[in-house]
SEFI-858983 format. One record per residue: x, y, z of N, C-alpha, C, O, CB in turn; residue in three letters. Coordinates in steps of 0.05 Angstrom, whole numbers, plus 5000, padded with zeros to 4 digits. Glycine has a CB too. Layout:
BEGIN
XYZXYZXYZXYZXYZala;...
//
This chain:
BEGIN
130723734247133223614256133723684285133623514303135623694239unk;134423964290133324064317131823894329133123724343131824304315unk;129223874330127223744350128223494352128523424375124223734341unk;129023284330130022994332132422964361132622824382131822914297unk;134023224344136623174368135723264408137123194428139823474355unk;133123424409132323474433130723214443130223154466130823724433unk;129823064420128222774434130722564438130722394456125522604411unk;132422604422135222324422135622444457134922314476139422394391unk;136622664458137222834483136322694511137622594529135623124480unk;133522714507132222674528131122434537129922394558130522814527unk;131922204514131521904516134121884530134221764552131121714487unk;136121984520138621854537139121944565140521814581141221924523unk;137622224572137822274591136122124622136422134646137522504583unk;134622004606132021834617133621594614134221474635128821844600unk;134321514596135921194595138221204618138121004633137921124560unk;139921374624140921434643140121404671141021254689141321614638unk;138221584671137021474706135521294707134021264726135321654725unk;135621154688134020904693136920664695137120444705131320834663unk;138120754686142020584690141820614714141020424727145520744676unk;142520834726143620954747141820784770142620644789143521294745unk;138920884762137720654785137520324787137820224809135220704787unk;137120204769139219944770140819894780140819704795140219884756unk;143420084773145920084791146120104813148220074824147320224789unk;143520154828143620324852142520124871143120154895141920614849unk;140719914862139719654866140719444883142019274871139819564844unk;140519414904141919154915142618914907140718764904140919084931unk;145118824901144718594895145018304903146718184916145318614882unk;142218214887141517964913143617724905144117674882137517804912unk;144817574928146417404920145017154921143017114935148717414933unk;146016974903144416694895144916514925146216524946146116504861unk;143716404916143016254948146016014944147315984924138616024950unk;146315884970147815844971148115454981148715405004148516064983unk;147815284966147115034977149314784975149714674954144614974964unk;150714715002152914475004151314245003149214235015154814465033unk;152514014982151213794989153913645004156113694995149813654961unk;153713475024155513185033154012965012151712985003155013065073unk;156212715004156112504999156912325014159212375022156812494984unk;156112115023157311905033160511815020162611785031155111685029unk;159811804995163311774973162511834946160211874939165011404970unk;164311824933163311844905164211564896163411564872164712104888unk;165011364899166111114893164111014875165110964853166710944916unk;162010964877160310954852158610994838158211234840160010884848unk;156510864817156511114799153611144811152311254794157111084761unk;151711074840149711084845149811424856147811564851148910834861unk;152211524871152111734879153611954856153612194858153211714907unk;154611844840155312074816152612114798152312334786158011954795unk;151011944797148612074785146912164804145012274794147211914767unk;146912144835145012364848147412654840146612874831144312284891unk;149412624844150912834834150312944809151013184810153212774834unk;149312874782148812934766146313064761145813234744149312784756unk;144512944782142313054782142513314805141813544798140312824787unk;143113274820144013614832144913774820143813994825145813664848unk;147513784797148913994782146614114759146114334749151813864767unk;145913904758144014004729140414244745139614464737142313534705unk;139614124759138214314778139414434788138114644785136914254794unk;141314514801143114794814142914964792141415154797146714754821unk;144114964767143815044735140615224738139715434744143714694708unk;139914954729137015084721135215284750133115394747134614764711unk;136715284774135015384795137015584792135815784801134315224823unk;139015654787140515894792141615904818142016124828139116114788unk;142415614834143515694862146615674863147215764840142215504884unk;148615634873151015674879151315384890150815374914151515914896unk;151915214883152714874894155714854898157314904881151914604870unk;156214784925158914664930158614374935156914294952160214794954unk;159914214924160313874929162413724957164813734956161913764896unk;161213634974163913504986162413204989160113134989165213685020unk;165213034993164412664996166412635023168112785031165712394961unk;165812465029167212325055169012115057170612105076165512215068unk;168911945036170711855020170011535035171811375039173912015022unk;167811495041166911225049165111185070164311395079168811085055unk;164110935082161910995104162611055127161411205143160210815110unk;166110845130166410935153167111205166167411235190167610795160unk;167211375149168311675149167311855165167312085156168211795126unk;166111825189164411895203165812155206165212345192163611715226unk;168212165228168512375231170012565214170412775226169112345248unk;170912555191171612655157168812815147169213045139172212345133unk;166612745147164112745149163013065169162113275162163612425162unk;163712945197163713245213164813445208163913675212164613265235unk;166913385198168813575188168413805165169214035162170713425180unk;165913535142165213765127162813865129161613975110165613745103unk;161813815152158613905159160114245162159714455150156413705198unk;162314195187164014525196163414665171161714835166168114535202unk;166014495149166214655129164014795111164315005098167414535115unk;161814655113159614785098158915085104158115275090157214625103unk;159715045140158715215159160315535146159615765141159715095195unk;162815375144165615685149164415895122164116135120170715535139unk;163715645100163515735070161215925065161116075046163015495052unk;159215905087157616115086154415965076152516095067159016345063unk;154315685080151415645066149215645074148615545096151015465057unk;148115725063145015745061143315495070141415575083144115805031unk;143315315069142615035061144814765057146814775043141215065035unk;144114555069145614385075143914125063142214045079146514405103unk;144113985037143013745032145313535048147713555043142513704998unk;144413365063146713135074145812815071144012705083147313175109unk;147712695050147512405052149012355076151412385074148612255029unk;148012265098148812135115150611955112151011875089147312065124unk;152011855130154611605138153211355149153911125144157011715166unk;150911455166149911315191147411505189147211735181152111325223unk;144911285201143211475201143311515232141811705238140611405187unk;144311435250144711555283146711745283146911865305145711325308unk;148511835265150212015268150112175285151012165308150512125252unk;148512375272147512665288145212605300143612795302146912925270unk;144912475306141912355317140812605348138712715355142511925331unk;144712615361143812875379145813075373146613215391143712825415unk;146913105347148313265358148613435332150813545327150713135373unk;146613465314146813605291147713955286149314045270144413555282unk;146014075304146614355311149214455322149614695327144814415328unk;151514195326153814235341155114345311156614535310155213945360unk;154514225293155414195272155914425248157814525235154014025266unk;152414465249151914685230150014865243148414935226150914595203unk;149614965263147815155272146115165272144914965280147715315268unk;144615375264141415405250141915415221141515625209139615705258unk;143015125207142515225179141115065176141514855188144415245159unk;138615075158136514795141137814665131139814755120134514825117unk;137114325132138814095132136314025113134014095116139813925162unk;137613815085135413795074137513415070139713395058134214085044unk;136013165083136712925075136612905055135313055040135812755083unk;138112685047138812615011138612325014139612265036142312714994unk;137612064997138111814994138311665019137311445018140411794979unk;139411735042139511615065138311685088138111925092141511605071unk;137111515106135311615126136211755146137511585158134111435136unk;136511965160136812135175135712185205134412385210136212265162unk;136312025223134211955248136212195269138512185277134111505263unk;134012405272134712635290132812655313130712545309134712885275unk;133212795340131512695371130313005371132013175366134012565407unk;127413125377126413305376127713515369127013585347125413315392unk;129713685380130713815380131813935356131414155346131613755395unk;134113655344135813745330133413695300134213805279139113575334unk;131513595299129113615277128713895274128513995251126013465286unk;128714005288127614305287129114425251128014565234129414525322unk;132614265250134014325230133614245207134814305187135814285232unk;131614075208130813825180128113945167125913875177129813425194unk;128214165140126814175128125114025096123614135081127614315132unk;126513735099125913625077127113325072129413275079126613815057unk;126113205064128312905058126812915026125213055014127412495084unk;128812635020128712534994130212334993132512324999129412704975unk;128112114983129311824984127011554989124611574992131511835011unk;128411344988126111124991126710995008129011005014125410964972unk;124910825022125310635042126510375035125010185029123010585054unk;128710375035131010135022130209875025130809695009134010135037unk;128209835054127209595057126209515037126409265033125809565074unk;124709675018123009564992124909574968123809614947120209754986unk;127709544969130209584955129409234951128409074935133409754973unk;130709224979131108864988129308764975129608614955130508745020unk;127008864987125208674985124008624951122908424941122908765007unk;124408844941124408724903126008484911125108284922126408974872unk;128808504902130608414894129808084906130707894893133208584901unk;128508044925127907834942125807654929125807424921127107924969unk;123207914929121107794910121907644886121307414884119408004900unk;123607794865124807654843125507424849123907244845126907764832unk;128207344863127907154869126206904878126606674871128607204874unk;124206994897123106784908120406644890119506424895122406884936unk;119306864867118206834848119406534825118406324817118207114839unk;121806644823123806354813124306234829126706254831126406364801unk;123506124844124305904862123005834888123905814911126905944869unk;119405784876117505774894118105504918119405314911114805744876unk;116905514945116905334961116305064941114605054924114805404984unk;117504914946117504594932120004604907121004374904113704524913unk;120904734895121904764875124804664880125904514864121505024866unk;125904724902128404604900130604704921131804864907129204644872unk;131804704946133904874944134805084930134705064905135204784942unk;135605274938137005454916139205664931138605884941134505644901unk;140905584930143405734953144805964940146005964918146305494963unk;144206224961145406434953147706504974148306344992143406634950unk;149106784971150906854977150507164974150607254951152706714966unk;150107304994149007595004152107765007153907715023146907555039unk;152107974988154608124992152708384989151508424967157508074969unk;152408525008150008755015151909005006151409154988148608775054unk;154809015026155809255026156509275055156509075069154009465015unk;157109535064157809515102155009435111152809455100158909875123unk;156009325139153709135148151809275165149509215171154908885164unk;153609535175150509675187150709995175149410155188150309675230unk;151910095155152310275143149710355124147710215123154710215133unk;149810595109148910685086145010585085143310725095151110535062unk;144410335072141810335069142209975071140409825062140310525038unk;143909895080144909565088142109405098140709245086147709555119unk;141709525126140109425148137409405136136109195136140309605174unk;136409635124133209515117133809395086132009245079130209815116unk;135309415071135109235054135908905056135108715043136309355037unk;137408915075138308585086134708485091133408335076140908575126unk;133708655117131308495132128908525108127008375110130308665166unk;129008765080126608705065127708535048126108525029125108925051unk;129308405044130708175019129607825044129007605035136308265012unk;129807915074130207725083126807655081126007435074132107745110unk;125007905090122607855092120307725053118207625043122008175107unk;122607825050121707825010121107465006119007345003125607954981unk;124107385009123707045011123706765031124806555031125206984997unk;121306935053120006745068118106615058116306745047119106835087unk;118006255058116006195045117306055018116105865009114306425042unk;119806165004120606034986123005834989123005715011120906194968unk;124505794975126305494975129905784966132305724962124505134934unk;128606044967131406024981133006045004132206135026132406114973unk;135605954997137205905029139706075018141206094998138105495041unk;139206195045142106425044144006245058143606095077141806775065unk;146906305041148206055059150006195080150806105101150205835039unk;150606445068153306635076152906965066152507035042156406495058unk;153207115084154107405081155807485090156607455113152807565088unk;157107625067158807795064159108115072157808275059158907765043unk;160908215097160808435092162808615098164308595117159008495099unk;162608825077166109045071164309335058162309325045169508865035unk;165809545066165109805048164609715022166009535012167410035046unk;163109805013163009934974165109974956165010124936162010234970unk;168009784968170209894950170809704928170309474933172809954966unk;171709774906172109544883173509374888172909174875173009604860unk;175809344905177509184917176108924941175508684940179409414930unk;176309144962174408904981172408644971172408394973172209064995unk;170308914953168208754933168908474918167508274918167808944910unk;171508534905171908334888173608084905173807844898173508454863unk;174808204928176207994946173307794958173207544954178208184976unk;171707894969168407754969168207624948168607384950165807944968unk;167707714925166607594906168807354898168007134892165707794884unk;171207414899172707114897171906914912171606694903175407114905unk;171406994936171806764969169006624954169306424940171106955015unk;166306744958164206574946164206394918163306164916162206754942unk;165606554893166306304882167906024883167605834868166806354869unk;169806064906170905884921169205684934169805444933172306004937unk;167005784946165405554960164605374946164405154957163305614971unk;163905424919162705204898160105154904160204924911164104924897unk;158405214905155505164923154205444920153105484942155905074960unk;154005594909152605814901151805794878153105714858153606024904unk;148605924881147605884852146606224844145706304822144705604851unk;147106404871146306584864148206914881148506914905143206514868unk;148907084866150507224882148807554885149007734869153707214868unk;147207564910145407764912147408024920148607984941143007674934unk;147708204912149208514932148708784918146908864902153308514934unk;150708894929151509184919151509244886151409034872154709244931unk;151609444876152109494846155709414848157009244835151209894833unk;156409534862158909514866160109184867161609094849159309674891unk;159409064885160108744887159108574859160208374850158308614916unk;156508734847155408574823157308634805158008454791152508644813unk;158308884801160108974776162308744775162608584756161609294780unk;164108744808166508564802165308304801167108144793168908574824unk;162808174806162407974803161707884774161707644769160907934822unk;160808084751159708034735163907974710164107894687156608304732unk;166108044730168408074708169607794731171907704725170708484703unk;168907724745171207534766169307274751170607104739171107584813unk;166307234753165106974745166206944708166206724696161007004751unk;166607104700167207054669170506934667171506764652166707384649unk;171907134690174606954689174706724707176706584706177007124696unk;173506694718172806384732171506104714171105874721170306454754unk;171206254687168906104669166905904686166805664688170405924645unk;164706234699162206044715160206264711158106264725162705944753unk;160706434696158006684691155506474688153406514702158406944655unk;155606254671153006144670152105864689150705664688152706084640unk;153705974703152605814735151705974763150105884779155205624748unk;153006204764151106314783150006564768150506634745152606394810unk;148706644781146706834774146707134793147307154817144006664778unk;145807344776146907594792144707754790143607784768149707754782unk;144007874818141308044827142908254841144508164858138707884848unk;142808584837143308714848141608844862139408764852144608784839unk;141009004878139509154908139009374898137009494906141209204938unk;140809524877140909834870142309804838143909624833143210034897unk;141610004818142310034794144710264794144910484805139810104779unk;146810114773148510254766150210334738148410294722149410194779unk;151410384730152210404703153410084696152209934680154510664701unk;155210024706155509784710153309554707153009374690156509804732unk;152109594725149909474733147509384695146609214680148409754761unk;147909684698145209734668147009554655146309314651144610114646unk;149709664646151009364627151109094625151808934607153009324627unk;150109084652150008824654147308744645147208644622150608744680unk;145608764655142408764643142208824617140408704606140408974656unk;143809014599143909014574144608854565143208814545144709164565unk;146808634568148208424551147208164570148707974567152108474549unk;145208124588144407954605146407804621147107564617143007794593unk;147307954639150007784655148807864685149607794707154107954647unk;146808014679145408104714142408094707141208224690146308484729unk;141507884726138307894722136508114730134508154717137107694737unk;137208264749134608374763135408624778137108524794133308154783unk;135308824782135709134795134209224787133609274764137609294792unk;132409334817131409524828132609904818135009944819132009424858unk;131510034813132310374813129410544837127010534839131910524767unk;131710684852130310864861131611134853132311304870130010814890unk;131811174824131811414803134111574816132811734830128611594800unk;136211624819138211704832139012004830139912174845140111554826unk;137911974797138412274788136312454792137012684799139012294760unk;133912414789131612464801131512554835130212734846130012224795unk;132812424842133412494879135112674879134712864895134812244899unk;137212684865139212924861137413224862137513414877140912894830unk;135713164835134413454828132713474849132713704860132713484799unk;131313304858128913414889130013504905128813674919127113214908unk;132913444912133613534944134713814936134513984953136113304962unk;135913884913136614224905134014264898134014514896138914314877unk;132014204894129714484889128514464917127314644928126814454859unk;128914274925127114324961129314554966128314774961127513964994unk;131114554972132914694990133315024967133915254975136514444997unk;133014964946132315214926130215364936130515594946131615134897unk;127115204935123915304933124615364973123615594976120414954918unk;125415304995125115305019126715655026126215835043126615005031unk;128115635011129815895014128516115000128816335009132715875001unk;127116064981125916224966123116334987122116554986125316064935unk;122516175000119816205008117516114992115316224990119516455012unk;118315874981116515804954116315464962118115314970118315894919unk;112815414953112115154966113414904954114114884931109315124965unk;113614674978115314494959113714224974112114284992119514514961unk;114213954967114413784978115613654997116513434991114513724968unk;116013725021118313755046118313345045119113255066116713995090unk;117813195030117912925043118812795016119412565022114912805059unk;119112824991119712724960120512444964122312414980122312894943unk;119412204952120812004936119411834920117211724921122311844952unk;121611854902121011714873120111394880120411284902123911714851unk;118711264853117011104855119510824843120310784820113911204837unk;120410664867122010454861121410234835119410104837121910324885unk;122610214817122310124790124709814783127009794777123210454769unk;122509614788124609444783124409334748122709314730124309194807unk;127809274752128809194719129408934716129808754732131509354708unk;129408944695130008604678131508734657131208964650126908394662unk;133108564649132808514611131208614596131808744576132308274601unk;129408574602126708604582124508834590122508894577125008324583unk;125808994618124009284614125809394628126109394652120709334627unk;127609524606129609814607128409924585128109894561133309794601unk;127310154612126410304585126910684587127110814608122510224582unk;127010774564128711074570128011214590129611234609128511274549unk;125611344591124111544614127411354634129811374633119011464629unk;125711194647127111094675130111084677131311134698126410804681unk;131211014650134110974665135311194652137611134644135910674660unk;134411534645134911704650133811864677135112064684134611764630unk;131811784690131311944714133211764736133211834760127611964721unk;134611594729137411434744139011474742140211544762138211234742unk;140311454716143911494709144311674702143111764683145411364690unk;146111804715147912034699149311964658150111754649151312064725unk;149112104650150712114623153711974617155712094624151112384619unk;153711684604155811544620159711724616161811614623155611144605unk;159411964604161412194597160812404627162112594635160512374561unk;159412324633159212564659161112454680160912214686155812614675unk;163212654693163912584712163712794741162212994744166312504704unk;165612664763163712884783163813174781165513264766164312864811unk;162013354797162413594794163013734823161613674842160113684780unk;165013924826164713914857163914224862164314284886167713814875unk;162914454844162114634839160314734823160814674799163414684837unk;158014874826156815034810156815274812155615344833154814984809unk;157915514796157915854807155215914792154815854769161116104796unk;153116064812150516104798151216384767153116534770147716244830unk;149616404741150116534734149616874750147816924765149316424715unk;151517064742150617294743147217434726146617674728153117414733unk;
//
């Protein structure tokens, strides 16, 4: 009994300085990574949001959320590049406003912190590159240019007229410009004719004030845009009773959007996996901090939809969980 109680003794005494040195341990704090949004207005940037929270999680980093609250928000936008700054981060993922924004003036902004692009293109002049360790995203021109192909596939040269009506989104904002010129380059050669574009922010309002004016013209057979403009267009053509006269192609997938393709009220969207872009731009800016190798250039493989190929893999590496809403925090676990 004696001897038992001199070994209990001497385990605890040993369990002890092995506490004590633990305790004694520095401790490392989780890294620290701000993303900007362009807005959260819809649901294309709440599921890159979804896909960030859920990798922050699984990487163990510390995520703060801020949005801008639209495109034109430029300087709202600067404001929270500062704030990223004051908060202490590590890493800066930024959906751009503009891709000339910071074009010279990024470091005014945030210092020497790694800037990691998200979804939007990012055009910086030698210098301020020095800050750009990573993008993630696709070249929107090939956004257009699906959505174009589709079309012009239905409605080969000889076939007929076929008059659309282009509601993109802001006209030189966000990912507008190369998807206008790859939609424009998509149906050269075929019989369609753009008659009129439309252009306003991404807001449900504006959107649907557009989408009235074109059903007004009477002469549209097809209403090409935003997830956003397709959503109000897919509830304004049903109270117009003309859903089965024009026809609806969106540029980008959305929750909305998927509904529509589920019950066939929207022919055709493109996904460049949104949620999937979420999770690359937190493990770049995770694996970069870490000192651990990554893909400094990521983007997913553009996937166009129909009716008839939604299929799971894809429009989970797209949509957020349609119960998920935004998150504007992650505290890493202890």
């Amino acid at each position: 009994m004696v001897k038992n109680q001199h070994a209990f003794r001497t385990i605890f005494k040993h369990s002890a300085v092995t506490l004590a040195l633990v305790a004694s341990l520095p401790v490392v704090a989780a890294e620290k990574v701000c993303a900007i949004y362009p807005h959260l207005k819809d649901s294309y940037w709440l599921s890159v949001n979804y896909g960030m929270v859920s990798e922050a999680k699984k990487e163990g980093v510390e995520l703060r959320v801020l949005e801008a609250g639209g495109y034109p928000n430029k300087t709202r936008q600067e404001q929270q590049l500062a704030l990223c700054s004051q908060w202490g981060a590590d890493a800066i993922v930024l959906g751009t406003v503009d891709p000339q924004a910071y074009e010279h003036s990024l470091k005014n902004w945030v210092g020497n912190i790694p800037v990691f692009a998200t979804v939007n293109q990012l055009d910086l002049d030698e210098e301020q590159s020095e800050l750009l360790k990573g993008t993630v995203g696709v070249d929107w021109h090939w956004m257009g240019y699906e959505a174009g192909k589709y079309l012009a596939a239905r409605h080969p040269k000889g076939s007929g007229k076929t008059n659309i009506a282009l509601l993109l989104g802001p006209r030189t904002r966000g990912g507008t410009k190369p998807v206008t010129a790859g939609f424009y380059e998509a149906i050269q050669g075929s019989d369609i004719n753009i008659v009129d574009s439309f252009w306003a922010d991404n807001d449900k309002e504006l959107q649907r004030n557009l989408v009235q004016r074109v059903i007004d013209m009477g002469n549209i057979d097809y209403i090409v845009g935003s997830a956003v403009a397709i959503e109000a267009a897919i509830s304004e053509l049903r109270s117009a009773g003309k859903a089965e006269e024009i026809g609806l192609v969106s540029v980008y997938l959305s929750h909305g959007v998927y509904r529509g393709l589920l019950r066939n009220k929207v022919l055709f969207a493109p996904t460049d996996k949104m949620v999937q872009q979420g999770r690359l731009s937190v493990m770049q800016a995770a694996h970069y901090l870490r000192g651990e190798e990554y893909d400094k250039h990521a983007s997913p493989t553009i996937k166009p939809l129909t009716p008839k190929t939604l299929h799971d893999d894809t429009i989970e590496e797209s949509l957020s969980p349609s119960e998920y809403r935004p998150t504007f925090r992650v505290k890493a676990v202890d």
